[in-house]
C-alpha positions in Angstrom: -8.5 19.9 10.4 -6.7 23.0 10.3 -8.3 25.8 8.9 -6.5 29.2 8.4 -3.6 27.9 11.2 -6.7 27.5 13.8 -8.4 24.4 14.2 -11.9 24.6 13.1 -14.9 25.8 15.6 -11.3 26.9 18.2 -11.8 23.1 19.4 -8.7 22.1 20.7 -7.7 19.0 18.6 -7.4 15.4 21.1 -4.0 14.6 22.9 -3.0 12.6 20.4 -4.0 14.5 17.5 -1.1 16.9 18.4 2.4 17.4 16.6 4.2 16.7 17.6 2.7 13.5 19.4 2.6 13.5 23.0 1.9 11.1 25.8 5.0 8.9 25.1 3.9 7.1 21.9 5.9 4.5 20.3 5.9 6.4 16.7 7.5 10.0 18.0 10.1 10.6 15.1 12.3 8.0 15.4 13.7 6.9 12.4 14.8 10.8 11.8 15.8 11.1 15.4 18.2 8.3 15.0 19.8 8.5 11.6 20.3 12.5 12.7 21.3 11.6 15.9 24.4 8.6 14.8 24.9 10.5 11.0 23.7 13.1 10.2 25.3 15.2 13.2 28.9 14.2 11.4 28.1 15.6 7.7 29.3 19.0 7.2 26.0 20.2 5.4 23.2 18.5 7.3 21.3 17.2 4.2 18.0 17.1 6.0 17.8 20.4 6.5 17.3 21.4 2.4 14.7 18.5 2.5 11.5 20.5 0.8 7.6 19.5 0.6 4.1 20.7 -0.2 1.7 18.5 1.1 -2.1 18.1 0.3 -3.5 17.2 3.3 -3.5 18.5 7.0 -3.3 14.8 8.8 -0.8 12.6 9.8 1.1 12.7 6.1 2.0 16.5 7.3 2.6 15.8 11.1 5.9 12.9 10.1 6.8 15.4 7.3 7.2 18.4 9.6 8.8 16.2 12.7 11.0 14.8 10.2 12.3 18.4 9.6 11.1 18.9 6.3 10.7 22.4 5.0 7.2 23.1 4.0 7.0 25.6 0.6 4.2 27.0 -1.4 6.4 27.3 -4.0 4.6 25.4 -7.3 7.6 23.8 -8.5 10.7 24.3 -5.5 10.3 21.1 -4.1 11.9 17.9 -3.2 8.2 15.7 -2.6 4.9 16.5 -3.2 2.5 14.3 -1.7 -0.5 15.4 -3.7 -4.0 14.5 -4.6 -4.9 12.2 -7.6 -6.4 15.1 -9.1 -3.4 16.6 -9.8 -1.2 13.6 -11.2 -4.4 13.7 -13.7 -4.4 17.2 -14.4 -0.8 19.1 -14.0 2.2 16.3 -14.0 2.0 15.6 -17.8 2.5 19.5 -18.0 5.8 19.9 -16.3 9.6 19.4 -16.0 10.6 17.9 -12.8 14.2 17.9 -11.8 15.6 14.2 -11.1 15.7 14.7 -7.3 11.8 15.3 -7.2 9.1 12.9 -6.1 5.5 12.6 -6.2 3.6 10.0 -4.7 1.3 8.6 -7.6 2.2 6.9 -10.8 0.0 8.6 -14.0 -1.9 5.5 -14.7 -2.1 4.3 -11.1 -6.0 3.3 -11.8 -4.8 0.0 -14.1 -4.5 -1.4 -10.7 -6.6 0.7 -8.3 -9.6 1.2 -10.4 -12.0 -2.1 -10.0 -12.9 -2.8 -13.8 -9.1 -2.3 -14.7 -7.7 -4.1 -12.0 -9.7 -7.5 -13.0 -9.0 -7.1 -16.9 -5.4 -6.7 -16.2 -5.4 -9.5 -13.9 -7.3 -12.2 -16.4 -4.8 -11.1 -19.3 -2.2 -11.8 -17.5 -3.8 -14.8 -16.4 -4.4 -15.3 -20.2 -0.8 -14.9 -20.9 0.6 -17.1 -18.5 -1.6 -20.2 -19.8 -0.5 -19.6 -23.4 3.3 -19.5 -22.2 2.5 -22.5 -20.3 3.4 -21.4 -17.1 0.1 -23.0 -15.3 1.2 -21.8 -11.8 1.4 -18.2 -12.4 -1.8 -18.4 -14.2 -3.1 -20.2 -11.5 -2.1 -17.6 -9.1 -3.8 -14.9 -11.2 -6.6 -16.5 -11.1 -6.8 -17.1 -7.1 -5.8 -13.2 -6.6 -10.0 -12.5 -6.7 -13.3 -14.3 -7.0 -14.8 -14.5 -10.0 -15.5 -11.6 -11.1 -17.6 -9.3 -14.5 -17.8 -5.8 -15.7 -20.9 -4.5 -16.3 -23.2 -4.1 -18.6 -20.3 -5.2 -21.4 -19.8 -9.0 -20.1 -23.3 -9.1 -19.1 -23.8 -12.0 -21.0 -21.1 -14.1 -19.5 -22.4 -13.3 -16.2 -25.8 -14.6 -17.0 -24.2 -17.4 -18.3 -22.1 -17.9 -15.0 -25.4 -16.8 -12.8 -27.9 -19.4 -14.5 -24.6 -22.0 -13.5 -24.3 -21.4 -10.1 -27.7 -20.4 -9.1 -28.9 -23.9 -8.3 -25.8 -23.6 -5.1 -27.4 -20.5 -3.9 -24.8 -17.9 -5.4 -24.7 -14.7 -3.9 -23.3 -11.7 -6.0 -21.8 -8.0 -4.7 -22.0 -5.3 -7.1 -19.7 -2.2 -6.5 -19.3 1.1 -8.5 -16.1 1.0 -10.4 -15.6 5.1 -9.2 -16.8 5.4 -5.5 -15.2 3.9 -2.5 -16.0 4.1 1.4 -18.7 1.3 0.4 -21.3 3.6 -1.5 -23.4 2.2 -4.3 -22.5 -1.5 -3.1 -25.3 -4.2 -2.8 -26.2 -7.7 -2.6 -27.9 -9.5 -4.6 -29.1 -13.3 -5.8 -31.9 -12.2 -8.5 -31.2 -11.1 -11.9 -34.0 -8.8 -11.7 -32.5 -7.1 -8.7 -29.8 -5.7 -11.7 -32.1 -5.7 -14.6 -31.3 -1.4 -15.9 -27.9 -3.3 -17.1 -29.2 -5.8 -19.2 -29.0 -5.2 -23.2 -32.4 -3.9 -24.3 -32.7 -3.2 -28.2 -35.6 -0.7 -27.4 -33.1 1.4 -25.0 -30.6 0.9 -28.1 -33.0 2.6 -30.4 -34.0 5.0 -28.5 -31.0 6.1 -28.1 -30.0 6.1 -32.0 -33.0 8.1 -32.6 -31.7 10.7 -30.0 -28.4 11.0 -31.6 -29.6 12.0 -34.8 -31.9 15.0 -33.3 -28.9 16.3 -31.3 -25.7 18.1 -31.6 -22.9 16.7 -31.1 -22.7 18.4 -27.5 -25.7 17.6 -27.1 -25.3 14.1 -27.9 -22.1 13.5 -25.4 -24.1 14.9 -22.9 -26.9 12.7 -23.6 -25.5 9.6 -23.9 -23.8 10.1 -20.5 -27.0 10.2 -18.9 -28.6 7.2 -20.9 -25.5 4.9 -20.2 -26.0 3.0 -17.0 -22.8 3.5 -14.3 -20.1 0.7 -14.6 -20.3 -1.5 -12.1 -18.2 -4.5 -11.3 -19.9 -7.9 -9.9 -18.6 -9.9 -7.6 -19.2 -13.6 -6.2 -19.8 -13.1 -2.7 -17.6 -14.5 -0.2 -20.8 -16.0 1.8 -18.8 -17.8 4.5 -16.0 -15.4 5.5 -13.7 -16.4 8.4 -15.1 -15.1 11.6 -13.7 -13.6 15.1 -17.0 -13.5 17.9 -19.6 -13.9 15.1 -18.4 -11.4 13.3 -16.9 -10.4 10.0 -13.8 -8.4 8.9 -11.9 -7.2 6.3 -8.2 -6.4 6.3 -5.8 -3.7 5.3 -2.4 -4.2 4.3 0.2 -1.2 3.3 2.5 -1.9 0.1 5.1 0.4 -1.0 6.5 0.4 -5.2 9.0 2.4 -5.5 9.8 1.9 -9.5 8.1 -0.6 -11.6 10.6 -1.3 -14.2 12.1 -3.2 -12.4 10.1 -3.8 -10.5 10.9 -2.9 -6.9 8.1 -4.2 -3.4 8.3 -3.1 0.1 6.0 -5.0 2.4 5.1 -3.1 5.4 5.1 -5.8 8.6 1.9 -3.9 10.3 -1.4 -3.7 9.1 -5.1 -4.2 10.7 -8.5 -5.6 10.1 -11.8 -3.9 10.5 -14.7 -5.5 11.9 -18.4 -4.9 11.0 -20.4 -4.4 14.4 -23.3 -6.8 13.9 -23.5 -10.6 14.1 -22.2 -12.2 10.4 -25.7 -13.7 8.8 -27.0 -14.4 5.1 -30.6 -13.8 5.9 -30.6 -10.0 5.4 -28.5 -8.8 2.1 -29.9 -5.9 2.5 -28.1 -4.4 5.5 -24.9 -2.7 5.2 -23.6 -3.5 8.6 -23.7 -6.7 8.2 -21.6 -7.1 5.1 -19.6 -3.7 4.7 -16.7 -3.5 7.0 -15.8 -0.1 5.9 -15.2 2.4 8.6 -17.3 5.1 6.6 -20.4 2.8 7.2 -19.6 1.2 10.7 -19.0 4.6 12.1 -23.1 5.2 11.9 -23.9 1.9 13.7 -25.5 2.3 17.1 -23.1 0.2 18.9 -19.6 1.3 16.8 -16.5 1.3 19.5 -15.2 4.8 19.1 -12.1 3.9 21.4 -11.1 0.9 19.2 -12.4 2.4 15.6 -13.7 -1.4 15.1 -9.9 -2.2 14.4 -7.8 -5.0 15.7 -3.5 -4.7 15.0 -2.3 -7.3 12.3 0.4 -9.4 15.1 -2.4 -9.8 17.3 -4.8 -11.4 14.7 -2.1 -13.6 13.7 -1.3 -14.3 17.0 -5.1 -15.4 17.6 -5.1 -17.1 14.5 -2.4 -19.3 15.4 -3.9 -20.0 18.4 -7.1 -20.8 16.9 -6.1 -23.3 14.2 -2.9 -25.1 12.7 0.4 -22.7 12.6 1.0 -23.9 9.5 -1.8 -23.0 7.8 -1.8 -19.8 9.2 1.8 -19.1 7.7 0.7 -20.3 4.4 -2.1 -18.0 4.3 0.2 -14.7 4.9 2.2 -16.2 2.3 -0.5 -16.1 -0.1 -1.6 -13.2 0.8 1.8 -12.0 -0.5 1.4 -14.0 -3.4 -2.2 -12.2 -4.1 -0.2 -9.0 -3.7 3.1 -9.4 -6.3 0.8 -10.8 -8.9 -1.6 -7.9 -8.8 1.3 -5.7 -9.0 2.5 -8.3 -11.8 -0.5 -8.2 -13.8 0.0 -4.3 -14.2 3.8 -3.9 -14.6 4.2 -3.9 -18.3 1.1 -1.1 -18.6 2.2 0.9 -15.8 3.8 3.9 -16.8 7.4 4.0 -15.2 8.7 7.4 -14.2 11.7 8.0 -11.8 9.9 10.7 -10.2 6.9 8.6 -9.0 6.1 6.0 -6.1 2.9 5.3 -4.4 1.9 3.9 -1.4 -0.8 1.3 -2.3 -3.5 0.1 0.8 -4.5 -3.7 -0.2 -7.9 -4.5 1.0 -7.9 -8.6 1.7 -11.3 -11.1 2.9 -10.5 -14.0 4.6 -12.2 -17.0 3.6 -13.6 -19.3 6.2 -10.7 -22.3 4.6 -8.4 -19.7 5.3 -7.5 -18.5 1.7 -7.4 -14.8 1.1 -9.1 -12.9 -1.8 -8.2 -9.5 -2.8 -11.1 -7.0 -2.7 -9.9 -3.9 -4.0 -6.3 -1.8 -4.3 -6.5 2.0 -3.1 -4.3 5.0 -4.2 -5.0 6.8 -1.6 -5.6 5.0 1.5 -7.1 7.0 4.5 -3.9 8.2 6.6 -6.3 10.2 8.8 -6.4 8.2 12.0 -9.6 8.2 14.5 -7.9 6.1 17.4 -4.4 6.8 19.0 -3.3 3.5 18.1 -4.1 3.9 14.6 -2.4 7.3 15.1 1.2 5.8 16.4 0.7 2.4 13.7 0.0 5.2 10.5 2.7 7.6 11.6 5.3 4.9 11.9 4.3 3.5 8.6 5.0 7.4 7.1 7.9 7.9 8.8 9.4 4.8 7.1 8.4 5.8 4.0 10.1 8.4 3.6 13.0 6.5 4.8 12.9 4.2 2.0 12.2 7.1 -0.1 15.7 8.1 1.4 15.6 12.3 0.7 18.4 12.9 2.9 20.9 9.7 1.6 21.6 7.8 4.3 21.2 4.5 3.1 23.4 2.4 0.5 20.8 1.0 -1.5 21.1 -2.9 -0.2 19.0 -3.0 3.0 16.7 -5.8 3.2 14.6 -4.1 6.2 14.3 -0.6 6.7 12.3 0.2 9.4 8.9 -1.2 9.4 9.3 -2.1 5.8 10.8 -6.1 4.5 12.1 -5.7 0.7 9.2 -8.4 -0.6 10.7 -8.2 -4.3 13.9 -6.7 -6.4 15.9 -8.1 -9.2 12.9 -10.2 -10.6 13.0 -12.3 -7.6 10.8 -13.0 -4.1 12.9 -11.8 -1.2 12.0 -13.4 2.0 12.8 -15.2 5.6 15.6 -17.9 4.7 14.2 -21.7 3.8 14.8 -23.1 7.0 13.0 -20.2 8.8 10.1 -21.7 10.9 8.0 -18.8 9.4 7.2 -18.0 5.8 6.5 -14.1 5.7 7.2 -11.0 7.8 4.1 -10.4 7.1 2.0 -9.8 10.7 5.0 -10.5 12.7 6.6 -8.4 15.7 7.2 -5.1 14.1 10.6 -4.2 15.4 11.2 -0.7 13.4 12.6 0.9 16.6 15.7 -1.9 17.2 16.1 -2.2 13.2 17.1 1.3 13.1 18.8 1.6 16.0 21.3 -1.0 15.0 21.1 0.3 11.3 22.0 4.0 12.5 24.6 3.5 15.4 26.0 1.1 12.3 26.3 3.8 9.7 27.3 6.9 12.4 30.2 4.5 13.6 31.6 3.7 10.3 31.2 7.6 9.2 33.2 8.2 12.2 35.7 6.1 11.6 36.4 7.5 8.1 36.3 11.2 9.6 38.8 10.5 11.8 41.3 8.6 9.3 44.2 11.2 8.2 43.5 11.3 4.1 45.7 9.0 2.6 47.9 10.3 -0.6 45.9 9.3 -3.7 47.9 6.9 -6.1 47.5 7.6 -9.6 46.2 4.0 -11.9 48.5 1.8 -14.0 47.9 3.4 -17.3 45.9 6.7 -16.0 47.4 10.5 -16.0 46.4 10.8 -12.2 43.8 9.7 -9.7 40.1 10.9 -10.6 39.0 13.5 -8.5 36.5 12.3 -6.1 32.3 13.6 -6.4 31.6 16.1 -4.2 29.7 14.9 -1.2 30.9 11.3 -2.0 34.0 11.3 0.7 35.7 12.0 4.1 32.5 13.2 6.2 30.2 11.6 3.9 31.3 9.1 2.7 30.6 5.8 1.7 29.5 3.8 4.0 31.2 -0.2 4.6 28.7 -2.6 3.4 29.9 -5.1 5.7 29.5 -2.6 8.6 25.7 -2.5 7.0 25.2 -6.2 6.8 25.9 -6.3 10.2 23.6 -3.8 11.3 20.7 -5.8 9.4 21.8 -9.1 10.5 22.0 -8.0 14.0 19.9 -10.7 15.5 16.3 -9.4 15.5 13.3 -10.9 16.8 11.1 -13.1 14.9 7.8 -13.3 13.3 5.7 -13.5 16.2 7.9 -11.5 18.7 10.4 -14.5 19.3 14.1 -14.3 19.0 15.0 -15.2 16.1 18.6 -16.5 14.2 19.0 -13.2 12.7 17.3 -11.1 10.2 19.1 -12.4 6.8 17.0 -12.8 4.1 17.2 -15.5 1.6 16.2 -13.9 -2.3 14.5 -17.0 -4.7 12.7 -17.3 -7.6 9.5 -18.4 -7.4 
């Protein structure tokens, strides 16, 4: 981390913890290397170059911003993104006037869907909704988005209820903080008495109406924080997880919203899944390593790969996975796993504040079930974009890089491409975009990420058509039936930039790329249909 422009102790940082990245890396700007390279090169003002930031964090958000050319400012306000902590969405944004061309990279009420507790009651009223309206399978795909799941201690009565019901089958229930993350304060359990502090107790009750009326109300707040026990969520425990070498793993999936009404998906085609680094086994609850994939918590175990980081790349699980058991079930469970992820984002869309100025970059944590059905865990805000592998270094950088592509701060696109980069348009328009029906393969979900052709074609596609149009001798405008004269055209909008042929752009995205699994495929149209 830098500190003061030197990295800290004068340690030189790893090769590949260098901007920019050496050693030949896949993820080496290339999206901004190309669209400068075939566009931006033929615009008389380069718009890249007035392309502003403050950043945060000193990791691999700030390398792609700075290779991407981006203009770093300290400026509190002069800025065209500021990719900021939570913290300050919850503090400062409600106190300021942003401009319309400025972006921040969290929604206000992001926590409806990142924060445990709210996550689930969004989810079940949705779930709640869609019965009444009679839609059974959306309410049905609520419901499969998590397992069964209470808030503690104000549903714990229905969670006895459920407990007493399934305790007989040898239930095993997770409890997890609704406020930490990186796996502290989570435990298994299969006792009620293991959880007995949240359990209703009229003598805690009283106790703690005799305490109000001796304090001040200061006093009082300040009390009552102390006497209320911490919110926790609990969780039925997935207690036969799918497995790779005995062992378990979670995985971690990248999902871009870039407006919620409407409501707009990006699904990013890479991802990974972390392993825990002890045989998978039910006798111990107690031990972490076991049950915890988190990296925070695998990183202490004895035998933790340090090379590896205890990830595996997305294609090659699916890969494995297709190997392993019928291809067709393996394509319907990345389909579902989509499906878990637009009904989350679903289940919050009417309470989620919509503002112009805000997108977020949302990690999805997924379990596997040993059937092959996928369960969401939890949704983060903020996912850790600090890599501790080179892999992980190139896979995070690329998946920046074509964020801020989508973002699109320096206008290159048109607005109507299906794939940008790394990125497949999931849904737009209120409808599921997708491979077409007769596709072998359901999702582009874990397939061949092919960012580096995509763009390639998309660019040359783009630079060839503006050259085209800079070339042509301006034709003699020719004033309407009915109109004084010929509107003048928007500055910026013509000759060297221009607007670029949408059938120049189709062809560009429909350029024959390669299929899910790293096969040549029949092109990359998509096919958009309502569930």
């Amino acid at each position: 981390r830098l500190q003061g422009g030197q990295w800290a102790r004068h340690e030189a940082p790893p090769p590949w913890k260098r901007w920019p990245p050496t050693g030949g890396g896949t993820t080496c700007p290339a999206m901004s290397d190309l669209l400068r390279k075939h566009i931006g090169a033929k615009r008389e003002i380069p718009p890249w170059r007035e392309v502003r930031f403050r950043c945060s964090f000193h990791n691999t958000v700030y390398d792609v911003l700075k290779a991407r050319g981006f203009k770093e400012t300290d400026a509190e306000l002069d800025w065209d993104l500021f990719w900021c902590d939570k913290e300050w969405i919850h503090e400062v944004f409600d106190h300021i006037h942003l401009q319309p061309h400025q972006r921040v990279n969290h929604f206000r009420n992001h926590y409806e869907l990142t924060r445990k507790d709210l996550m689930v009651k969004n989810i079940k009223r949705a779930q709640r909704q869609a019965q009444r309206d009679g839609l059974l399978e959306d309410a049905a795909s609520y419901a499969a988005c998590s397992p069964q799941t209470f808030v503690l201690p104000g549903e714990y009565s229905m969670f006895v209820e459920e407990f007493k019901k399934l305790q007989a089958a040898g239930a095993i229930w997770i409890m997890k903080p609704i406020g930490k993350s990186q796996g502290k304060g989570i435990f298994l359990f299969d006792k009620l008495s293991e959880i007995s502090a949240w359990k209703t107790n009229p003598r805690w009750m009283q106790e703690r109406e005799e305490l109000s009326n001796r304090r001040a109300s200061v006093d009082k707040e300040e009390e009552d924080k102390k006497a209320e026990p911490e919110p926790y969520v609990v969780q039925r425990y997935l207690s036969e997880p799918l497995l790779i070498g005995g062992k378990k793993f979670d995985l971690r999936l990248y999902v871009l919203v870039t407006s919620y009404a409407p409501l707009v998906v990006y699904m990013y085609r890479s991802g990974f899944a972390r392993f825990s680094h002890a045989r998978f086994s039910m006798d111990d609850l107690a031990d972490a390593m076991i049950h915890l994939t988190n990296v925070a918590v695998q990183k202490h175990n004895e035998h933790y790969d340090e090379k590896r980081g205890g990830k595996w790349d997305l294609h090659n699980l699916k890969l494995y996975l297709m190997a392993r058991n019928d291809p067709e079930k393996v394509e319907r469970l990345f389909w579902e796993m989509q499906d878990v992820i637009l009904f989350s984002l679903l289940a919050v869309q009417k309470v989620m504040i919509q503002d112009k100025h805000c997108f977020e970059l949302y990690g999805y944590d997924i379990m596997i079930s040993s059937d092959l059905k996928p369960w969401l865990i939890e949704v983060n805000a903020s996912p850790s974009l600090t890599a501790n592998t080179p892999l992980d270094y190139e896979m995070k950088f690329a998946l920046l890089d074509d964020t801020f592509t989508v973002l699109d701060f320096e206008k290159y696109l048109e607005g109507t491409e299906t794939q940008i980069g790394g990125f497949d348009l999931l849904y737009r328009n209120g409808a599921r975009v997708g491979p077409p029906e007769s596709a072998a393969y359901k999702s582009y979900l874990g397939c061949h990420n092919n960012r580096r052709e995509q763009l390639k074609r998309l660019s040359r596609a783009y630079g060839a058509e503006q050259e085209k149009r800079r070339q042509q001798p301006p034709q003699p405008s020719q004033p309407q039936l009915g109109t004084i004269g010929a509107a003048p055209a928007r500055p910026g909008m013509g000759g060297v930039a221009g607007r670029r042929d949408r059938g120049c752009a189709q062809a560009a995205r429909d350029g024959g790329s390669e299929g899910p699994l790293g096969r040549r495929g029949g092109g990359e149209s998509r096919a958009q249909g309502a569930r």
